[in-house]
Every structure is written in C-alpha cells, then in structure tokens.
N, C-alpha and C positions, 0 to 999 in steps of 0.2 A: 611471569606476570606481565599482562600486555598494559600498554599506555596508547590509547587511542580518542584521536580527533575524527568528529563527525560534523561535515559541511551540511549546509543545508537545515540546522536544529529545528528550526521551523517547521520544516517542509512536512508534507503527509509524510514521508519515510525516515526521516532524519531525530524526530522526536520518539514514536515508537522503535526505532530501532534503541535508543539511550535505554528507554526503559528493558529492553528484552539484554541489554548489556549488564545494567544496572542490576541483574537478579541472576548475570551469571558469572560463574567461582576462574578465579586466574583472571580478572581484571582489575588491574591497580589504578586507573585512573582514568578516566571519560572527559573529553573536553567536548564543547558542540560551540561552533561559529555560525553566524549567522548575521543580516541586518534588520532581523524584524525578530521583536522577544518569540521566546517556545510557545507553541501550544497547545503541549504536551506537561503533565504535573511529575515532576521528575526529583530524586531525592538526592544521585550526589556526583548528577552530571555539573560542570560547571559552562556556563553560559559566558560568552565574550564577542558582544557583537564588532564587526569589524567586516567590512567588505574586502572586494578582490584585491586586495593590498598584497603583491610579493614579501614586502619587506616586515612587512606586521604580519605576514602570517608565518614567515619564516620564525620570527620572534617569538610567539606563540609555540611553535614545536619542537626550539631548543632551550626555552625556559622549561616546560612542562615534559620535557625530553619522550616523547611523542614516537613510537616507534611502529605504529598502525595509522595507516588515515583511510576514511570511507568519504567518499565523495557521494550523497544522495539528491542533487540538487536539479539534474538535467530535465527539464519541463521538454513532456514529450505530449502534451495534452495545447493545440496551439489556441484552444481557446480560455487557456488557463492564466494567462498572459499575454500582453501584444508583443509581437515577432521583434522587436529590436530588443527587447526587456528580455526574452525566450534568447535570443544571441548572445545577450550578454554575458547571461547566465550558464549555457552550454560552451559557448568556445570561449569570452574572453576570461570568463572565472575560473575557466578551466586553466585554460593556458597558466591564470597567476598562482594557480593551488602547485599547477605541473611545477612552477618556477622553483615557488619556496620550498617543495619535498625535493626538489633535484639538488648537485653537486655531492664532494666528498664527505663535507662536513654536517651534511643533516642526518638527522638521528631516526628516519624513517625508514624503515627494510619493507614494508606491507603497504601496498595501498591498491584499494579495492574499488573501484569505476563501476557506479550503477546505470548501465547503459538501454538501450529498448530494442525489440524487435524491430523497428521500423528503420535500421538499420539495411533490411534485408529487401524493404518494401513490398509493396504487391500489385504483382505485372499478370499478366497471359501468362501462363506457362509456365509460370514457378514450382518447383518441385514441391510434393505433398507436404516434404519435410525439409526445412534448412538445416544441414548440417554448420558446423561453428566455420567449419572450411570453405562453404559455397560463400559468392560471393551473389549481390543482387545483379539482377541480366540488365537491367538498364539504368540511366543515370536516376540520382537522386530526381526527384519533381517537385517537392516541395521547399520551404526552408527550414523546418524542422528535422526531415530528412537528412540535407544538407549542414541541419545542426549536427545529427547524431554523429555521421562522417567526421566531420571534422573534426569532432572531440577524440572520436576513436584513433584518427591521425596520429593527433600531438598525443597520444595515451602511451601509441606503439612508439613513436620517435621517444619517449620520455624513458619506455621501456629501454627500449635499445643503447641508450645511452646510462644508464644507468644500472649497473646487472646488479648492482648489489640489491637492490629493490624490488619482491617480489610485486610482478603487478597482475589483476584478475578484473579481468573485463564480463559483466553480468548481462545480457540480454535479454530482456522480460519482455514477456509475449502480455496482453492485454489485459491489463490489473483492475480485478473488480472485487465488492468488499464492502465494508464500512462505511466508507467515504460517499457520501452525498452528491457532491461537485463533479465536474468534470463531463467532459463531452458524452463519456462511454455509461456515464451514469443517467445522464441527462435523457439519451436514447432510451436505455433499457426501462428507464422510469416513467416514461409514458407508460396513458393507458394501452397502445396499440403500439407493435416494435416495427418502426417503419424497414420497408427494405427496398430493393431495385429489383426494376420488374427483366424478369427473365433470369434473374440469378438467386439462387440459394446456396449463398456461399457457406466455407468451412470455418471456424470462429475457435479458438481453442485460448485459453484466460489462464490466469493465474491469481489465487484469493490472495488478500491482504496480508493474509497469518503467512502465507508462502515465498510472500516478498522480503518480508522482515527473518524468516524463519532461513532463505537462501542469504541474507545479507552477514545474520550472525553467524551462520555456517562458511562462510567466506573468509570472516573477521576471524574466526575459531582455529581454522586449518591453514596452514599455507596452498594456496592453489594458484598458482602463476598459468596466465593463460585466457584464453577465451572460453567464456559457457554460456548456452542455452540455458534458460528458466521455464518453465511452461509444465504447468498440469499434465498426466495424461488424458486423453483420447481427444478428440474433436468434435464438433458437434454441426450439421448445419443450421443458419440461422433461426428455422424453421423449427428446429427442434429445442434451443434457447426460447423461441417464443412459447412452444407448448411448456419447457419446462418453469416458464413465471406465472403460467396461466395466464395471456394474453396474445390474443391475436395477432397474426403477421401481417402486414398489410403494406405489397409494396408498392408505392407510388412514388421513387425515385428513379427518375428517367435517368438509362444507363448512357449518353449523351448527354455535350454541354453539361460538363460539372459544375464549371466556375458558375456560371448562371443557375444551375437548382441551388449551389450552396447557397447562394445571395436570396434567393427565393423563399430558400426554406426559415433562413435567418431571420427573414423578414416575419415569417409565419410564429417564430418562438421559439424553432427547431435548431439545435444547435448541433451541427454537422461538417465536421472541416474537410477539407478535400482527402485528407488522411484516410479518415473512415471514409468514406465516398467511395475510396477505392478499395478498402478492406469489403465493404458490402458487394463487394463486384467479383473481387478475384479472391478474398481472404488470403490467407496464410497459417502455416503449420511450421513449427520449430520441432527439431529432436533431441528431446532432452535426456540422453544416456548420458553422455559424456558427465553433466552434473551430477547423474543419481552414481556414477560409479565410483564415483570422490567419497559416496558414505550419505549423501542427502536422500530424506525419504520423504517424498509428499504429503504433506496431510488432506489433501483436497483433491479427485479430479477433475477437468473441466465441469461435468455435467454438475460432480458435486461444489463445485463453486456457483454454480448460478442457484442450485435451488436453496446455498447458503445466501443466496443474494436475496432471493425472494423472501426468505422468510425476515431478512434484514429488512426488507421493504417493510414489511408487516410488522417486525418491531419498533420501528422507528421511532415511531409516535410515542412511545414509553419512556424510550431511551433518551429522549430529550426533555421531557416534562419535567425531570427531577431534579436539575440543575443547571444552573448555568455553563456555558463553554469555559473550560478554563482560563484566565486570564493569567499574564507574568506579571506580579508584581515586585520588581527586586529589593525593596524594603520588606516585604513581608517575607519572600524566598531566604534573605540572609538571616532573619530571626530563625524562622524554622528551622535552617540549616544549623546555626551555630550559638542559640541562646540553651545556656543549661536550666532556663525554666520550663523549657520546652517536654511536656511530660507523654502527652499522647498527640492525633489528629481528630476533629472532629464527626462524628458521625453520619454518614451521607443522609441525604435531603429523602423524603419519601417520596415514589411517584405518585402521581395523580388519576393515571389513568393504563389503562391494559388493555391490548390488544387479542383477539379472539385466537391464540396458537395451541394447538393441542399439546400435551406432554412430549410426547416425541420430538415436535418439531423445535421447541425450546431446549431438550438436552441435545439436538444437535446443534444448536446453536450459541449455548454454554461457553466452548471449547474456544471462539473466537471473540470472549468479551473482555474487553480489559476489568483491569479493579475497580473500577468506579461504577460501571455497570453491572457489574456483577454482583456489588456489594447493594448494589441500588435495587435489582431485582429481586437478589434473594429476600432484602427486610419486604419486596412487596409481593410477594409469591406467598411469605412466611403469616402475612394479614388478611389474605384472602383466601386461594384455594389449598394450598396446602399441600401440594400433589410431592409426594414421599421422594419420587424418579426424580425430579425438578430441583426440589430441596439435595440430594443426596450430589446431584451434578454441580449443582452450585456451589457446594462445600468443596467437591473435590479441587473446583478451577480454583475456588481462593485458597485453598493448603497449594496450590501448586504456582501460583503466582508467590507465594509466600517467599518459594525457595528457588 
C-alpha cells in the first residue's frame, strides 16, 4: 500500500494526476502540496498548502510517513509564468523538495521527476530520435532550458547520494489536450497555424490522458532511471495543420528571433523563443525504453491532434454547464467528514452543443473526466439521443467508477 505526496496540487498535472490515483487499488494515502488551493474536485486527496519550505516539508512526509513523491510542478511553457517565478519553481523548489526527501532518516524510497523534452532542445542536426542517452549538441539558449538542466542536475546528485531512493526522471515531448492555456495551445488555436518560411518542421506531442496515464505508471511500478514520453509517429507541421483543418501559413522569419518574438507578441501571438525554434528544427524523442517497462499509449501523435481538434469544437459545451471548480475548504471538510453527508448533487445541464457527429464524440468520450461526462450524457440523453454516444458515455462513467 503506497503513501504518496504530489507537488504541484494545483497545477494542470498535479490535480488530475490525484484524481487518476484516487480511483486506483494499493494506495493508502495521497497528500497534494501546494501554494494556491486545487483546481481539481478531489475526494480523499488531502490538501496542505505550504511552499519550498525544507523543513515543513520534511514534516509533512514523516508525519504522513510518505514513501512515494511525484514532483509535477516544473513550468516548461515560459509564457506560463515570468522567468524568475518559472526559476523558482524548477530549481529552487526543487532543490527544497530534493532537501527534505533526502538523508537516512526520511521515509521516502520513490520519487518520480516530471521533466520535459526541452531538455534535449532543438539545434541543426539533431538526431530524428533522442535517445534518454544523447545528450543535446549545444549549450542550453534559453532559461527555461537552463531551468530543465539544472533541475535534472540536483535530480541525479540527489540520486547518487541517496541509493536507497528509487528516482525516475520523465521527459515529455509537447503536451497537448484539454487544456486551453498555454503557448502551444494558443498557436494551435488560431484560425491559421502560423509557421517559418522555408521550414516544415517535425512536431511529435503527447495527449493529456498520456501525461497523467505515464505519471501513474511511474507511481505504479518502480522505474529508477531516465525515460522518453512521446506518442508514436511524427507529423510535419504541415500536416498538424491539415489534420485541424486549418491552414498553414508561414510568416515567421527564420532570422532575428528575439525581434519576430517581440513583434509577434505585439500582434497577440504568443510564441516564446522555445517554439521559435521547434518551428525551425523540431524534435523527435524515442520512446521504447518507456513502452518496454509495460506502458501502452492510448494516443498517437496524429491521433492526439485530431483529439485536439474535436476538443476545439467541444469546448464551447464543456464550459456552459458549470462553473470552474472552485476549493472551498469549509465546504471540502463537511463533504469529506460530516455523516449527514448522504449523496453529491446532480451536474448543472448544458446550454448549448456543438455540431460533432457520433463518431467523433465516442472518440472523444474516452479523455473526459466525470464532470463532463456526466454533463454530456444528461445532454446527449435530451436531445439527440444517439445509442453509439449514450452506450460510450456509460461505459466512461462505469469505468471512472472503479
């Protein structure tokens, strides 16, 4: 029975990862740290806000004797954040998580480092596929770059001093999904995918369900070590664009970055030098090394974008019926711990629905959490009615169930 703390509770990854723990057998205990409440509806992770503190988090994982920790907190999106808040968060929150899971006396054997591709960067001449062994051919350029490095540093010194602690460093190639936000969202969400004129580069992602789905498989198994994350195949950009139905259209000048980025920023376009240079040289991760551990993909590249697209196209649904979650922890502890507490209330009905054919909604099923799922089917169930639809949405809620 594992006892595991997740950094980051907050974050895009840190709250759905609780939940995908939360519904699975052999975990005795889920803590989530954080300094901003969940925003995530969670039923029996506990919440304790508290920053990079050594000594309060040390406290934290020998009270709750803690013998798993997942770190999901590293912002690798730099316009997610400004660069001193992005530092903070990568090297010096790291460093303090490193502090208080190190020594003889802590009760942690597992601790699992959600890291990114951009680790490997993208230069001229990079190999089709990074293996976990290549290293990148020239120095870091950014500071997000230079964040990921440095985290991975103190990861392997934390390692090496520590053998008793299995440690598994995760490498995610470009996570697209659900999520709204985000630089990579922001491009793909235009009407038109901009690109650089004279490059149609290679683009390979990795869906939402695959991040959370390689995290709990992480937490699950012991895997000491480095891994690749990444979908199979690759795509180029050109081929991302046909697959949203939307045109490519490159009018970023592959010169003077630092100035198109400022330019583009200007314009609404939000493009950090990161992608700048993925649009130019791309990159390719090789992900056997993961799949031979027992992990199987639910998505490949291609089929993550056209799950993107039809996400585009439900959006507008999925947010009419309710509001964002909010933590309320007077309300959270009743729920949690009053015995008049008999059922939850029934989700809110949508408003409105978006034109997707049957098919494209039971592929799309498969990546909804419960809230949406239970929001869909009561509006599926008042309008058209479609049997394939209804039949898919039953099975996601029996299996979210258990």
């Amino acid at each position: 029975m594992s006892r595991i703390l997740i950094t980051g509770l907050s974050s895009r990854w840190g709250g759905p990862l609780a939940q995908a723990l939360e519904r699975a057998r052999g975990i005795e205990a889920i803590v989530g740290i954080d300094t901003e409440d969940p925003r995530h509806e969670l039923q029996r992770t506990e919440f304790v806000r508290v920053d990079a503190q050594p000594a309060l988090i040390r406290r934290i994982l020998a009270a709750a004797a803690i013998d798993t920790v997942v770190d999901t907190r590293m912002i690798t999106d730099p316009l997610a954040a400004p660069l001193a808040l992005a530092h903070h968060v990568n090297v010096e929150a790291t460093a303090a998580l490193l502090e208080a899971c190190g020594g003889a006396d802590s009760p942690v054997r597992r601790l699992v480092f959600k890291s990114s591709a951009q680790w490997y960067g993208s230069e001229p001449g990079d190999p089709a596929f990074f293996t976990e062994e290549q290293t990148r051919s020239r120095p870091a350029r950014t500071a997000i770059e230079r964040d990921v490095q440095d985290a991975e540093e103190a990861i392997s010194a934390i390692a090496a001093s520590n053998p008793q602690v299995a440690v598994t460093v995760v490498r995610f190639a470009t996570e697209i999904g659900s999520e709204p936000r985000g630089s990579q969202a922001a491009l793909l969400g235009m009407p038109v995918v901009p690109g650089m004129l004279g490059f149609d580069p290679r683009c390979q992602f990795i869906h939402d369900d695959d991040v959370i789905g390689v995290l709990e498989h992480a937490v699950r198994n012991e895997l000491p070590g480095t891994y690749n994350a990444a979908a199979d195949g690759v795509l180029a950009l050109s081929e991302v664009a046909a697959l949203l139905g939307k045109p490519l259209l490159p009018i970023l000048p592959p010169w003077g970055a630092a100035f198109a980025v400022a330019g583009l920023r200007r314009l609404g376009l939000p493009v950090p030098l990161e992608t700048l240079r993925e649009l130019r040289f791309g990159r390719g991760l090789d992900n056997r090394r993961l799949k031979a551990t027992g992990y199987s993909y639910r998505y490949t590249s291609r089929e993550a974008v056209l799950k993107l697209r039809a996400q585009q196209r439900l959006r507008p649904l999925l947010r009419s019926g309710s509001e964002t979650y909010r933590y309320e922890r007077e309300v959270e502890e009743f729920l949690r711990r009053s015995p008049t507490v008999v059922g939850v209330p029934d989700a809110q009905q949508p408003n409105s629905y978006e034109d997707l054919s049957a098919d494209e909604l039971v592929g799309l099923i498969s990546s909804l959490d419960p809230e949406a799922a239970v929001r869909l089917r009561s509006h599926e169930a008042a309008g058209q009615r479609r049997k394939s639809v209804l039949d898919a949405l039953d099975r996601r809620l029996k299996a979210l169930q258990h």
